[in-house]
Biopython code that builds the backbone (N, CA, C, O; Angstrom):
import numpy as np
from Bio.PDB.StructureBuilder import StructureBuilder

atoms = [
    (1, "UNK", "N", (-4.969, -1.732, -16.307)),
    (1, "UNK", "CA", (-4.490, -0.518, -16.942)),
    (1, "UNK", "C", (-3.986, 0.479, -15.886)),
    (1, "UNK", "O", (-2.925, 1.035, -16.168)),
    (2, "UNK", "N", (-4.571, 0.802, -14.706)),
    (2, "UNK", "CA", (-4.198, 1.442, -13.885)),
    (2, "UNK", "C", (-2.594, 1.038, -13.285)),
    (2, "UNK", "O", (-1.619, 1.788, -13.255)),
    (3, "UNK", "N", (-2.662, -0.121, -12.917)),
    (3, "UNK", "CA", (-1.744, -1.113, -12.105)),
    (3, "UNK", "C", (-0.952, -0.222, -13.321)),
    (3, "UNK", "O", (-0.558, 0.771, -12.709)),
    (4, "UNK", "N", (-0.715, -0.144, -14.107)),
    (4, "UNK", "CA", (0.350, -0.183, -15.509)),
    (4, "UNK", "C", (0.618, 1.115, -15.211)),
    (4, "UNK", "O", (1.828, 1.308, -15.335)),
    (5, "UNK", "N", (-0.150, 2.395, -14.769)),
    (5, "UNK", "CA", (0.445, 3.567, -14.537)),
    (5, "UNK", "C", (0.892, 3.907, -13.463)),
    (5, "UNK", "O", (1.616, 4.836, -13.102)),
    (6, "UNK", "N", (0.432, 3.123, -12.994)),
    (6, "UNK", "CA", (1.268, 3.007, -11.593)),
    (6, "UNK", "C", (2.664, 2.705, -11.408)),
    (6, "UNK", "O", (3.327, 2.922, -10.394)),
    (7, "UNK", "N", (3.020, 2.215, -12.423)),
    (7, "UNK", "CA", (4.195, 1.221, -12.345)),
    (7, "UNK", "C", (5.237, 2.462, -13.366)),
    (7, "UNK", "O", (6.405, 2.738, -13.092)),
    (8, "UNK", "N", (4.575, 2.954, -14.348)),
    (8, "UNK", "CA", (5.237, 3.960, -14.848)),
    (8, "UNK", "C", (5.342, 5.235, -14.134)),
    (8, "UNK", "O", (5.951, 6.228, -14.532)),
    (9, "UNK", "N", (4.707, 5.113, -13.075)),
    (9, "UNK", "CA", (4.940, 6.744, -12.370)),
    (9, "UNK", "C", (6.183, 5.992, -10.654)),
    (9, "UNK", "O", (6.606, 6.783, -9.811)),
    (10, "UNK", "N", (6.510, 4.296, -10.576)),
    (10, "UNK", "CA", (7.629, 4.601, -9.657)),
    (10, "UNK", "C", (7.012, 3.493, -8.683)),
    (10, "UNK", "O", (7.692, 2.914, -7.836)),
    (11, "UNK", "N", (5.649, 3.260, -8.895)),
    (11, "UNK", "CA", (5.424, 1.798, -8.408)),
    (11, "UNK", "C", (5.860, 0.866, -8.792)),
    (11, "UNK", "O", (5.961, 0.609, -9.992)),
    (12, "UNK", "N", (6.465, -0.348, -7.262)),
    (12, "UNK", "CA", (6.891, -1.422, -7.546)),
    (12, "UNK", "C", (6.060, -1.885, -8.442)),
    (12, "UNK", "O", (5.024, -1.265, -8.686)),
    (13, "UNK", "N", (6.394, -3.134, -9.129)),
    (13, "UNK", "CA", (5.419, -3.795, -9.770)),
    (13, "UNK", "C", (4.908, -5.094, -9.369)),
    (13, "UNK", "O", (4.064, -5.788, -9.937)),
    (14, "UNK", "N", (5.644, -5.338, -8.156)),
    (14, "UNK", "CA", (5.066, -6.264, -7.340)),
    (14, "UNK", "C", (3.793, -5.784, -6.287)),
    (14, "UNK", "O", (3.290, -6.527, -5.444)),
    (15, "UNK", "N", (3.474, -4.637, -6.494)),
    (15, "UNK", "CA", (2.674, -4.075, -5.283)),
    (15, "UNK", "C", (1.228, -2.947, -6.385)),
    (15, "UNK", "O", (0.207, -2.376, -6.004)),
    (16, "UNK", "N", (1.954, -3.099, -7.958)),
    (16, "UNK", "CA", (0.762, -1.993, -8.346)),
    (16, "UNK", "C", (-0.463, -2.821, -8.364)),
    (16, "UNK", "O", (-1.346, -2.130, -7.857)),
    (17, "UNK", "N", (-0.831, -3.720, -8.632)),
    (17, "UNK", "CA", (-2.187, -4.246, -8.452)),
    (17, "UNK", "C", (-3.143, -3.845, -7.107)),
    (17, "UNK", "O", (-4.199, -3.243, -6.916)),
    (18, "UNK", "N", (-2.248, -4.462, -6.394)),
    (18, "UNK", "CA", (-2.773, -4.060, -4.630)),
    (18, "UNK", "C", (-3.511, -2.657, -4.692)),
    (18, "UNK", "O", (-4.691, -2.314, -4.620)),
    (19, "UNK", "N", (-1.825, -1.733, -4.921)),
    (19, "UNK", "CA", (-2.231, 0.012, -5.286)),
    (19, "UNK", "C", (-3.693, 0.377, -5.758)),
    (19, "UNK", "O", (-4.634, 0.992, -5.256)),
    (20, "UNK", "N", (-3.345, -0.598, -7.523)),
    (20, "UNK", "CA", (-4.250, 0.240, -8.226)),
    (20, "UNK", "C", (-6.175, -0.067, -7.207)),
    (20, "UNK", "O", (-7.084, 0.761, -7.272)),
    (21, "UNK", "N", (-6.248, -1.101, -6.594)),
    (21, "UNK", "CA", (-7.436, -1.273, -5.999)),
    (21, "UNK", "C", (-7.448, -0.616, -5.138)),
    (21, "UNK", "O", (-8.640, -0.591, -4.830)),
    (22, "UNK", "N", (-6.819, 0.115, -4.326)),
    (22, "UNK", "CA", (-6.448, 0.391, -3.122)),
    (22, "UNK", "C", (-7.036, 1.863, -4.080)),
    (22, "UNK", "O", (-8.230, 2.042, -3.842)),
    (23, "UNK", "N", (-6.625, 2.612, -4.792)),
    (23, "UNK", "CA", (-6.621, 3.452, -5.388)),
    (23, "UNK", "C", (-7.985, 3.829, -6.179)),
    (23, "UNK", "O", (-8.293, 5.004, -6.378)),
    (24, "UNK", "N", (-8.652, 2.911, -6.545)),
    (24, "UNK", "CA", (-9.711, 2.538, -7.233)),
    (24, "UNK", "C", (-11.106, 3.496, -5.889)),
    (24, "UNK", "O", (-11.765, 4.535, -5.850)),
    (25, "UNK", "N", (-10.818, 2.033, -4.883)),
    (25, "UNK", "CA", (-11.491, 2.819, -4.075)),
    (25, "UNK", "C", (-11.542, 3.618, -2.976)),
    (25, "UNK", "O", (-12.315, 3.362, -2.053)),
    (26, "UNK", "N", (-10.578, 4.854, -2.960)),
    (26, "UNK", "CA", (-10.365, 5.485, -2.551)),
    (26, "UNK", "C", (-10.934, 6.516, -3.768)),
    (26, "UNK", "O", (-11.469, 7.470, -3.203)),
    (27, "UNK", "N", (-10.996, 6.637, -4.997)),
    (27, "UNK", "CA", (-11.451, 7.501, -6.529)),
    (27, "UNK", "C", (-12.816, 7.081, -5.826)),
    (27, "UNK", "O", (-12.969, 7.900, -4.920)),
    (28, "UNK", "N", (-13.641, 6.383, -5.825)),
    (28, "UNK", "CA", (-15.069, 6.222, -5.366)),
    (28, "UNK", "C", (-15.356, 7.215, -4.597)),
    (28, "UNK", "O", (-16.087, 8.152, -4.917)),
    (29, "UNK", "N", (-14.388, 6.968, -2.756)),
    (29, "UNK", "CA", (-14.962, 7.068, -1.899)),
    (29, "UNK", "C", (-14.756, 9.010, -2.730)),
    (29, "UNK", "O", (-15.649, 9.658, -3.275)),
    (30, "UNK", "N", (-13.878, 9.259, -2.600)),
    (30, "UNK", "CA", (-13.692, 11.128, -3.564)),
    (30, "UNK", "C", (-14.681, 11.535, -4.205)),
    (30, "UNK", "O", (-15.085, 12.648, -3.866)),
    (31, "UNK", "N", (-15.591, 10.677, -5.576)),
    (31, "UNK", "CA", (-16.685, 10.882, -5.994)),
    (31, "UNK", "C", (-18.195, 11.156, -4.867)),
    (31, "UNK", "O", (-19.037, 12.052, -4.938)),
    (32, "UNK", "N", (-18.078, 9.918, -3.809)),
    (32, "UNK", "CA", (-18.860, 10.046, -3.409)),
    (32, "UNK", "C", (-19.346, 11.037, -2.692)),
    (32, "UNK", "O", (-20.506, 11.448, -2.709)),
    (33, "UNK", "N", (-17.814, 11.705, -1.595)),
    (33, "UNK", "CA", (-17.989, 13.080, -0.811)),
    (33, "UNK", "C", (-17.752, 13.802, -1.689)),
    (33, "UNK", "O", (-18.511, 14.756, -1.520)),
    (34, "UNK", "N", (-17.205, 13.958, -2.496)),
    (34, "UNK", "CA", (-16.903, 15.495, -2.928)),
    (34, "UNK", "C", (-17.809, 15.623, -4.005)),
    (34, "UNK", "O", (-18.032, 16.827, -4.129)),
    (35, "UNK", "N", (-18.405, 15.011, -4.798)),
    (35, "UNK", "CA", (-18.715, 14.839, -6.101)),
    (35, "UNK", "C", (-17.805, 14.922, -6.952)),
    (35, "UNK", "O", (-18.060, 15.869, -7.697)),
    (36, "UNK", "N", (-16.902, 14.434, -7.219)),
    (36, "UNK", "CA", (-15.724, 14.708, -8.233)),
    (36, "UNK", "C", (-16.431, 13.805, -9.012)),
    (36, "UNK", "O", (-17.410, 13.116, -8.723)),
    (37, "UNK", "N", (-15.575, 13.942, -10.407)),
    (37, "UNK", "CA", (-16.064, 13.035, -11.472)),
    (37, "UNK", "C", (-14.956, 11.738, -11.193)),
    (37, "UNK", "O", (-13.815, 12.000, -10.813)),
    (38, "UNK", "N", (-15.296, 10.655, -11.366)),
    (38, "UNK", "CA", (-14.012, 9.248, -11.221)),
    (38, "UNK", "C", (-12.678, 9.885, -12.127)),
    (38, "UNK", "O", (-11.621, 9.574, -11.577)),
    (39, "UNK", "N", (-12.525, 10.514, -13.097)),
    (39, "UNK", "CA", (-11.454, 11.281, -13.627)),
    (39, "UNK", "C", (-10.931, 11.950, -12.958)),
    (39, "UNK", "O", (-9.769, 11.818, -12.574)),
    (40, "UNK", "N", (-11.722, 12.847, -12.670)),
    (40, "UNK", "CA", (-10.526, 14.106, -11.496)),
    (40, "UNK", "C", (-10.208, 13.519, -10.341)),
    (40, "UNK", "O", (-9.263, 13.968, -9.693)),
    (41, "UNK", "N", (-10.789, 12.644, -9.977)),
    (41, "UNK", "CA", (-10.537, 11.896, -8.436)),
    (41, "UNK", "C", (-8.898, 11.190, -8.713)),
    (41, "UNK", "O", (-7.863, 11.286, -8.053)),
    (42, "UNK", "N", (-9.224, 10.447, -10.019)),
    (42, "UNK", "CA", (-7.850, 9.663, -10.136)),
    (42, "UNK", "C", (-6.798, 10.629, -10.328)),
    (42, "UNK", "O", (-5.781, 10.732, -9.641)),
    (43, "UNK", "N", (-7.078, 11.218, -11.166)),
    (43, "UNK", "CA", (-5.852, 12.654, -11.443)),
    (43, "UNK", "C", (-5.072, 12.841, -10.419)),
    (43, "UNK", "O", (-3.872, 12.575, -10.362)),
    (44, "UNK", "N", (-5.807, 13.346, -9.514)),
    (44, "UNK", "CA", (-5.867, 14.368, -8.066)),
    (44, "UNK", "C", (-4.848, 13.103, -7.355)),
    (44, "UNK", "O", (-3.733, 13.458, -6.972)),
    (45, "UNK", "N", (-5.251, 11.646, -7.191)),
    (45, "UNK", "CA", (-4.977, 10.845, -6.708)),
    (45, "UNK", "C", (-3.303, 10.430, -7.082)),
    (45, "UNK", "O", (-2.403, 10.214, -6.271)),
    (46, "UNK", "N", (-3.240, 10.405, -8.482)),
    (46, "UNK", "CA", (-2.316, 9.666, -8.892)),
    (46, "UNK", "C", (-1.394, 10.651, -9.178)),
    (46, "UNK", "O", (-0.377, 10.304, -9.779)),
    (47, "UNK", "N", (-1.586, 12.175, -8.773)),
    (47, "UNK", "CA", (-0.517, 12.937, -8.386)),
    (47, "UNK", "C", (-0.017, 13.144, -7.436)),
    (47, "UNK", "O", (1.094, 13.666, -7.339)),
    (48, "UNK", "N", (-1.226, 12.523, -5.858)),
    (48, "UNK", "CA", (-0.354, 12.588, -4.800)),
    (48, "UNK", "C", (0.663, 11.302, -4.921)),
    (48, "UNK", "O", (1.719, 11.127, -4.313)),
    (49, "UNK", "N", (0.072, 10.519, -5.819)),
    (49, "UNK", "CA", (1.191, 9.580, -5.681)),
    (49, "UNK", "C", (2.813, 9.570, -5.981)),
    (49, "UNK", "O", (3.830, 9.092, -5.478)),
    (50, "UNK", "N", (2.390, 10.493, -7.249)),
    (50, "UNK", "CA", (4.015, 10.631, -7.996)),
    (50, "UNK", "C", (4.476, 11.662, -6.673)),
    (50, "UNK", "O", (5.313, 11.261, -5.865)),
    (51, "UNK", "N", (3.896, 12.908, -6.553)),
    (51, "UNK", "CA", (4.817, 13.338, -5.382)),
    (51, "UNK", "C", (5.615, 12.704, -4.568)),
    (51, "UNK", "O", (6.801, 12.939, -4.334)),
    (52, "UNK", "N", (4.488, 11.363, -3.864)),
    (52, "UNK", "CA", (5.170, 10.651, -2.658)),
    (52, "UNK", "C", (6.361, 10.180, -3.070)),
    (52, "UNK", "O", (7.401, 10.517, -2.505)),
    (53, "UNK", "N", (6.329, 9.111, -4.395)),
    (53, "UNK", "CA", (7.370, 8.794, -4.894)),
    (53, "UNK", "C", (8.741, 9.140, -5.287)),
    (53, "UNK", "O", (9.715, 8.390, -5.224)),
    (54, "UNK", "N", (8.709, 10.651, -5.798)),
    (54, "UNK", "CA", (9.487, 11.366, -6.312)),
    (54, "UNK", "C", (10.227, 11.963, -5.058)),
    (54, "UNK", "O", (11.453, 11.906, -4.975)),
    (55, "UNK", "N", (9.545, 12.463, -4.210)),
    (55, "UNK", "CA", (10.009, 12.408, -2.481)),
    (55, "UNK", "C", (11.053, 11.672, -1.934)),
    (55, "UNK", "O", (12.078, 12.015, -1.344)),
    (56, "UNK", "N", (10.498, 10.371, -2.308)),
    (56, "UNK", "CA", (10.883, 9.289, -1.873)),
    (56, "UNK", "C", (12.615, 8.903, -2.651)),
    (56, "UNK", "O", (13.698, 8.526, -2.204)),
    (57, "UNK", "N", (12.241, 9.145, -3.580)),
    (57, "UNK", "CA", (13.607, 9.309, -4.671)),
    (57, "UNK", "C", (14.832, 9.845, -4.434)),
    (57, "UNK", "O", (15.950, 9.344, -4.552)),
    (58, "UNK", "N", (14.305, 11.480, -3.908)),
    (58, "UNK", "CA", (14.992, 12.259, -3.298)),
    (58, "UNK", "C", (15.539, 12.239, -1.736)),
    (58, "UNK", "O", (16.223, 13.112, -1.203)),
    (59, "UNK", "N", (15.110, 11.150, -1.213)),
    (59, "UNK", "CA", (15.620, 10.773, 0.141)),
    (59, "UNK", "C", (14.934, 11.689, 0.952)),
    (59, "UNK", "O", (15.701, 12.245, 1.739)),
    (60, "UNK", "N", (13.485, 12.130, 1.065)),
    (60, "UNK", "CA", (13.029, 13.149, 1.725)),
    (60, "UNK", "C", (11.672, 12.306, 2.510)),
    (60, "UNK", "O", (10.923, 12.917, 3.272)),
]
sb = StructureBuilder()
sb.init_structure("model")
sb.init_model(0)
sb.init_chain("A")
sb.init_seg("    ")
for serial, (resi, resn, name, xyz) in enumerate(atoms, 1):
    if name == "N":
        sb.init_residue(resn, " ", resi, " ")
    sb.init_atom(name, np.array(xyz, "f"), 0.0, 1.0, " ", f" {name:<3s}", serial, name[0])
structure = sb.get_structure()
C-alpha cells in the first residue's frame, strides 16, 4: 500500500517497493527518537518526499 503512494506522489515504480521499506524504517527509527506516532512520521516523511520529487520535476 505504501509502495502504491509512492508511486502516485512521482516514484518510479520500479524502485517504490525498495522506497516504501526504506521508508518504513526510517517512520520507526522517527517514532523511536522523537516519539512521533508511525502516522505523523510517515506524513512528515512522505512530504519530504513529494518536495524532492516535485524539485526534481522542476529541474532544481
Amino acid at each position: 500500500m505504501l509502495a502504491k503512494a509512492l508511486e502516485t506522489l512521482g516514484c518510479p515504480a520500479a524502485k517504490s517497493a525498495e522506497m516504501a521499506a526504506q521508508l518504513e524504517k526510517r517512520a520507526n527509527q522517527l517514532v523511536a527518537e522523537r516519539g512521533w506516532t508511525r502516522e505523523r512520521a510517515l506524513v512528515h516523511l512522505l512530504g519530504l518526499m513529494r518536495g524532492g520529487w516535485a524539485a526534481k520535476e522542476r529541474g532544481l
